[in-house]
N, C-alpha and C positions, 0 to 999 in steps of 0.2 A: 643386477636389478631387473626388473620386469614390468614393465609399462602398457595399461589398456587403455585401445584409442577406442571413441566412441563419434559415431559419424551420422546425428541427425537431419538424413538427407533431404526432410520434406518439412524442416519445422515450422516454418511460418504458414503454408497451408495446414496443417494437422495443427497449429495454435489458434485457427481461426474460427469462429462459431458452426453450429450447424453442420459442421462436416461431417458428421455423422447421417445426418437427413439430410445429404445433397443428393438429388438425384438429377443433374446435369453435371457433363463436362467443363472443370475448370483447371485450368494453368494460369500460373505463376509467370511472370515476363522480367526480363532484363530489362530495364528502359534503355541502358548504357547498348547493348549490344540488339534488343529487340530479339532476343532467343530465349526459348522455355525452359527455364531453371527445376520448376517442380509441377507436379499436375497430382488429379486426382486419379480412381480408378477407372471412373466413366470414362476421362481420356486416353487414358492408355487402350482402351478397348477399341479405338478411333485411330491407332499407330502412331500418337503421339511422340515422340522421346524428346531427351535432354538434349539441347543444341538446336531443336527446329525452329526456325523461322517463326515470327508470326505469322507475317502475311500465310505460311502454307498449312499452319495449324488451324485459320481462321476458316481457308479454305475446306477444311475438312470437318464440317461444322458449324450451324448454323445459330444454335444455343449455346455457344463456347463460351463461357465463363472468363475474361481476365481480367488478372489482379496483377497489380505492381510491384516489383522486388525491393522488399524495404529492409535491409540486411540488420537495422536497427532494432525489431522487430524480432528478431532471430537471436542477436544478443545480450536483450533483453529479458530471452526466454533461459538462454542459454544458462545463465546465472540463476536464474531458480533451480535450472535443474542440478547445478553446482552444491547451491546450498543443499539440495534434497540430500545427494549421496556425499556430501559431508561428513557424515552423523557414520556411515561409513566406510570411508577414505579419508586421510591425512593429508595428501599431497595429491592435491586436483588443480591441474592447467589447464587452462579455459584458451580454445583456438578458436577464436570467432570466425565466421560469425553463427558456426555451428556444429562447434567439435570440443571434444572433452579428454585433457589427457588424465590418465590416475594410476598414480605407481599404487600396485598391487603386491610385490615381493614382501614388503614390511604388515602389511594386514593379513596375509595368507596364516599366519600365526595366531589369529583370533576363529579361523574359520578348520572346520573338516578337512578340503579340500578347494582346489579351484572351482569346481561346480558348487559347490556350497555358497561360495563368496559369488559368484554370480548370480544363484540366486536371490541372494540379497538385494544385492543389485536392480536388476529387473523386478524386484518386488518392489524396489523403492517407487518407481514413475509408474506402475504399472497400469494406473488410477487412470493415466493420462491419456492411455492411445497412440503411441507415438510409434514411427518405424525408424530404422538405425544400421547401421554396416559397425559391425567394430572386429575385431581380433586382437591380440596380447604378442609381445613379442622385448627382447632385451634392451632394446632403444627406443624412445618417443617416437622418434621420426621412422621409424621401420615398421612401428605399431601402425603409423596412418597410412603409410602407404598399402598393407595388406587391408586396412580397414576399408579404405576407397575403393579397393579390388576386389569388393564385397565377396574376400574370403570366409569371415565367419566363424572363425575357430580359435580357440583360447589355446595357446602353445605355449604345454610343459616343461617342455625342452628347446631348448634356443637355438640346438643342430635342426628341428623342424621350421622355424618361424623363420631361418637362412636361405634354407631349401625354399619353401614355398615361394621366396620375395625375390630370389633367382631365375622363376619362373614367369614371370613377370616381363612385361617391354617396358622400357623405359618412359614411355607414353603415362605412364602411373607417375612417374621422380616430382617431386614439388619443385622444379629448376623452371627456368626461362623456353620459351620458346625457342630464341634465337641456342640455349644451349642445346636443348632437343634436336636442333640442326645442327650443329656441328658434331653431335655424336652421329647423325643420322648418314651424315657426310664422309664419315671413316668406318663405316662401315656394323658399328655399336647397334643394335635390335633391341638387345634384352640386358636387362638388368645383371646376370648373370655374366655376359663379355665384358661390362663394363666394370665388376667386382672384379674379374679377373687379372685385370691391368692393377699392379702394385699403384699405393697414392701417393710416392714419389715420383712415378713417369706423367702419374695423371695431373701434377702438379706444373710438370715442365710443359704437359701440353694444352692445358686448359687454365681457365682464369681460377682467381682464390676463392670464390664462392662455391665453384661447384665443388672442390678439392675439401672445403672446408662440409657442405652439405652430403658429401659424399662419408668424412669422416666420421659427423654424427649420425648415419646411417645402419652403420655397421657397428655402433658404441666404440670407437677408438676414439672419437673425441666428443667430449662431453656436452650434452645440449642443454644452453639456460633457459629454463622457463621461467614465467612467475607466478609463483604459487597462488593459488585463491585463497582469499579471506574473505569469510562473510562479512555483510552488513545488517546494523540493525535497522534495516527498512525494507518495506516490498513494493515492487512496482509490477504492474501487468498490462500489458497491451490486449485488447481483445479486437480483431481486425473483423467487421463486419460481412458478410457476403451480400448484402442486402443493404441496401440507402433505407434507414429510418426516418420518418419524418413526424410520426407521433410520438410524444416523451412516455407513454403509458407502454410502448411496448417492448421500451427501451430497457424492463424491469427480467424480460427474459435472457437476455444476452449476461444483463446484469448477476443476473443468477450464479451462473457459472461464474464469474471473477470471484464470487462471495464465497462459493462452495470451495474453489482455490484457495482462498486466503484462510478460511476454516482449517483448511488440509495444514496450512504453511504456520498458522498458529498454534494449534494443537499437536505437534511437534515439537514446539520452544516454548510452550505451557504461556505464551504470553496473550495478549488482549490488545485491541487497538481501542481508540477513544477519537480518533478522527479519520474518516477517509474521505479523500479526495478524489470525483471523478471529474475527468475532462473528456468534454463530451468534443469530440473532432467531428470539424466540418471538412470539405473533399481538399478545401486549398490549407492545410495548414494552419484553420480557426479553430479555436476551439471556445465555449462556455467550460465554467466550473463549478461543481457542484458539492457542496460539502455535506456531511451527515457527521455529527459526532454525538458520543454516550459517554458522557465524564468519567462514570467508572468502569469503563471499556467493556468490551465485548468482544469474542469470538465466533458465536453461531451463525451461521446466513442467516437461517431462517429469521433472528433478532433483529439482525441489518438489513433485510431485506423488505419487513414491515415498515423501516425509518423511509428506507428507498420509496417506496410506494407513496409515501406520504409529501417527498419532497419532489419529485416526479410532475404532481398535483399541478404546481405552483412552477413549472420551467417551459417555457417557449421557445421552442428550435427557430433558429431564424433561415436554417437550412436542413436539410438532411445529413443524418451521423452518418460518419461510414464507418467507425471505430472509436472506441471506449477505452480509456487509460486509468487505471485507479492505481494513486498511490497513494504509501501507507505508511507515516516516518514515524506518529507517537507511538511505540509501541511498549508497553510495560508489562510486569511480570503479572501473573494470574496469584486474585487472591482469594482465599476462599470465602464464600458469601455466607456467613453466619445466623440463622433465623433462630426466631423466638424459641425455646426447650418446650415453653409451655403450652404453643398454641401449633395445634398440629394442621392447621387450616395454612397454608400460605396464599399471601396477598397476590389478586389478581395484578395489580401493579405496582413494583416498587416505584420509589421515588425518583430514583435516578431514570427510569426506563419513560416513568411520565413527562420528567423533565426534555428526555431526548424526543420524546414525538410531538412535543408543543416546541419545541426548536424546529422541526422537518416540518410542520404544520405550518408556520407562523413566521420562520425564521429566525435567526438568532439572534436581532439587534431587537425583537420584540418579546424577547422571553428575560426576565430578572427575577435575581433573586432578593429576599427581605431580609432585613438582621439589623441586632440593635448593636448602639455602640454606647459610649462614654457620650454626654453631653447634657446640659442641665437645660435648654432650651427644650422643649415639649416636641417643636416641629422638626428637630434636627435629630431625635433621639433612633426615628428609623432608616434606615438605610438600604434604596434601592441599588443595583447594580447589576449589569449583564452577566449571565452563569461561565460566559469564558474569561470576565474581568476579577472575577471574587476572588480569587488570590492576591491580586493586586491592590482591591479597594480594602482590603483586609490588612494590610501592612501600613495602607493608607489612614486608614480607621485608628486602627491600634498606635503608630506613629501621633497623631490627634490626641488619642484621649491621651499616653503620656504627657502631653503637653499642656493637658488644661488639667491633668493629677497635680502636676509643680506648679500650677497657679492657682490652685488652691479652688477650683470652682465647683471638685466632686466630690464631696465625700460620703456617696454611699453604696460603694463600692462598684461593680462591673455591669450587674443587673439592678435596675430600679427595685430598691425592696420596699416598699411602702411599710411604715412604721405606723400612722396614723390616720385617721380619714383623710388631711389634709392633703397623705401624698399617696393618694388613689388616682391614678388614672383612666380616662374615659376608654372603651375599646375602639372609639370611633372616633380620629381626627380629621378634621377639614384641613384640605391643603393649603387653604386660602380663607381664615375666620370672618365669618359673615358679620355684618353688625345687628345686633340684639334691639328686633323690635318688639317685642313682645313682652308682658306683665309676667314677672319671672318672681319666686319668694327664695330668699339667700338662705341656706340650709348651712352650709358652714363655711367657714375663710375667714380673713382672706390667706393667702400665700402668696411672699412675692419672690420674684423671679426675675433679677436682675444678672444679666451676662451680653458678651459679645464686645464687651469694650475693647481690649486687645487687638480684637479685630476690625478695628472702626467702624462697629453696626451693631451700636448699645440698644440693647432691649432692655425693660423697664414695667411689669404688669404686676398687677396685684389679681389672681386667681382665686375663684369661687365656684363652688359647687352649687348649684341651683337648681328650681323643678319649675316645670312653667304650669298654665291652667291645664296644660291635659295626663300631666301628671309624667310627664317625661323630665329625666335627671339631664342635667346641661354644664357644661362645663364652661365658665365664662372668665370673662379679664375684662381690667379698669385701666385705663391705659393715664398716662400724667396729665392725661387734657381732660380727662372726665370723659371718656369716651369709653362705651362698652360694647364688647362683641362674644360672639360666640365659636367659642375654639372645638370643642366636642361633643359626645352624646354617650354620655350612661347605657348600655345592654339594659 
């Protein structure tokens, strides 16, 4: 077997915005220990390293930059870049909270060579910016240790990736402190003295952990990982350098999450129909922000016009420090089919209008219209919310079966008017006005008796009418001899 470890030593700062146009010194801090876990370039230019103090990094430095060690943040990232090289690897172990194992032996068969398949590889993220320590070698755990040792070298042969990891202090071993001293104590330096000792003596003289990490080091015994499985969702952290506190400008950071998930969808040909960001405040608040396109979408550029519009309409009650969108509807891509004969296409589909009067207005203010079964005039249309219409749809359809076996419809699905009689007006009143006005009866009546079942018997005799200024009126007589006006003729 042959196993490559990969060792994203700065992810969380190279996940973070703007790093590219930082031009001040920033690190990354421990809160646990108060030591510098990762920094940028500026810093290191400043004598920064891994393990310094704050207080003596702050000292050196007056526009120091720090951010907080959010390892959640890291393994969050860590699994996209999982799914990326998926597509190709088989067998990928995810070592949080910012390491990647991937047996390589079994794929080298689809590739030229090792250099070939690594190109692959580093072609996969290459979009992303990111810096890494890795090397290959016959065992997981031997692969990470030269990878930490930021060796660098992909090893063909498993007599070289031995030797190099023999050269090594044991300062590199993933063991205990307290074992690091007991070998330090007898004399053990390098990794190399400590292979040397058979793992039956190292057994009698040290405890079962190390006897047992020492095994799966050298591949005598075998190390469990567990394998990655994608899911079908995305989520992204984007960690701020900057406290935002207007929502309009919130639309840049935003960018990039959308140019990501472009990347992450066009890859699995699939489409999102809702994204959720949660906009985070500094203590762990956050608002939420949704944008959805019923027939889903991939492009930023598409989402990121919806963004702008719902933006509009959001009130920070604090400053963001970081942006989380995720992303669970996701569905296959289908193709979008336009007219053969009209070679013009529409400045806007329907679906696209619908999503920006959603972002505009919000979604408890946007419905859709559709007719159903029902013999009552005022009942025949039907509004409904565009995230409900599925539901009011089974709901609707449920109904009219009910009132087909009771006998109250018979013409069919769509009102077909047969006669003048059953013309309906284009315009009805939600609420019929009463008829004060000199009106001459053109034809009728039609009456229109239902709702009994329901306990709310209705009872009209309908006429088509014109009044003096020569406008068509759609009116009813009600059992008390009362008349009103239901509609209006086009």
């Amino acid at each position: 077997m042959q196993w490559l470890y990969l060792s994203f030593h700065s992810l969380q700062l190279e996940s973070s915005s703007n790093l590219s146009q930082e031009t001040e010194p920033v690190i990354i801090v421990d809160p646990r220990h108060h030591e510098v876990v990762q920094f940028n370039a500026f810093a290191r230019t400043l004598g920064i390293k891994v393990g310094m103090g704050l207080a003596m990094s702050l000292s050196l430095s007056q526009t120091l930059k720090v951010l907080e060690y959010q390892p959640e943040i890291e393994q969050e990232r860590l699994f996209e870049l999982a799914e990326r090289l998926y597509k190709l690897t088989a067998d990928i172990a995810l070592d949080p909270p910012n390491g990647l194992f991937l047996r390589i032996d079994n794929m080298l068969r689809l590739y030229k060579d090792i250099s070939d398949y690594w190109l692959a590889v580093t072609t996969c993220f290459a979009d992303q910016a990111l810096s890494f320590y890795y090397a290959s070698a016959p065992s997981p755990r031997m692969a990470k240790v030269l990878a930490q040792a930021k060796v660098n070298v992909l090893y063909t042969n498993p007599d070289e990736s031995i030797t190099a990891l023999k050269q090594l202090p044991i300062d590199y071993l993933q063991i205990s402190p307290k074992q690091k001293e007991q070998l330090h104590r007898v004399g053990i330096k390098t990794i190399a003295e400590l292979l040397d000792i058979p793992l039956k003596q190292l057994a009698k003289r040290f405890d079962l952990p190390l006897f047992t990490y020492l095994g799966q080091l050298t591949g005598e015994l075998h190390t469990k990982l567990a394998l990655f499985s994608p899911k079908l969702e995305y989520r992204r952290t984007l960690e701020l350098m900057y406290e935002i506190s207007n929502a309009e400008v919130l639309q840049h950071p935003i960018k990039k999450l959308l140019k990501e998930l472009e990347t992450y969808l066009k890859i699995r040909n699939k489409v999102a129909q809702t994204l959720c960001f949660e906009l985070c405040y500094r203590y762990n608040e956050f608002i939420s922000m949704y944008v959805e396109r019923g027939d889903g979408e991939y492009r930023a550029s598409k989402w990121l016009s919806l963004v702008r519009l719902q933006l509009e309409s959001v009130k920070l009650a604090e400053p963001v420090v970081s942006i989380r969108l995720i992303c669970t509807r996701l569905v296959s891509q289908s193709a979008r089919v336009n007219d053969l004969f009209n070679q013009q296409a529409s400045a806007l589909e329907s679906q696209e209008l619908c999503a920006m009067l959603q972002a505009k207005l919000g979604r408890e203010h946007v419905y859709r219209m559709y007719h159903r079964h029902a013999l009552e005039p005022s009942k025949v249309t039907v509004l409904s919310p565009l995230n409900d219409i599925t539901e009011t749809r089974k709901a609707v359809s449920t109904q009219a079966s009910s009132d087909s076996r009771l006998g109250t419809i018979s013409k069919g699905t769509f009102w077909q008017p047969t006669s003048l009689l059953d013309i309906r007006p284009s315009y009805l009143q939600a609420i019929p006005s009463e008829l004060k006005e000199q009106v001459t009866i053109l034809s009728g009546p039609e009456r229109i008796t239902s709702g009994w079942w329901e306990f709310a018997p209705t009872c009209r005799d309908y006429y088509v009418a014109e009044n003096q200024q020569g406008k068509k009126l759609w009116i009813f007589r009600t059992p008390n001899q009362q008349w009103f006006v239901h509609g209006y003729f086009s």
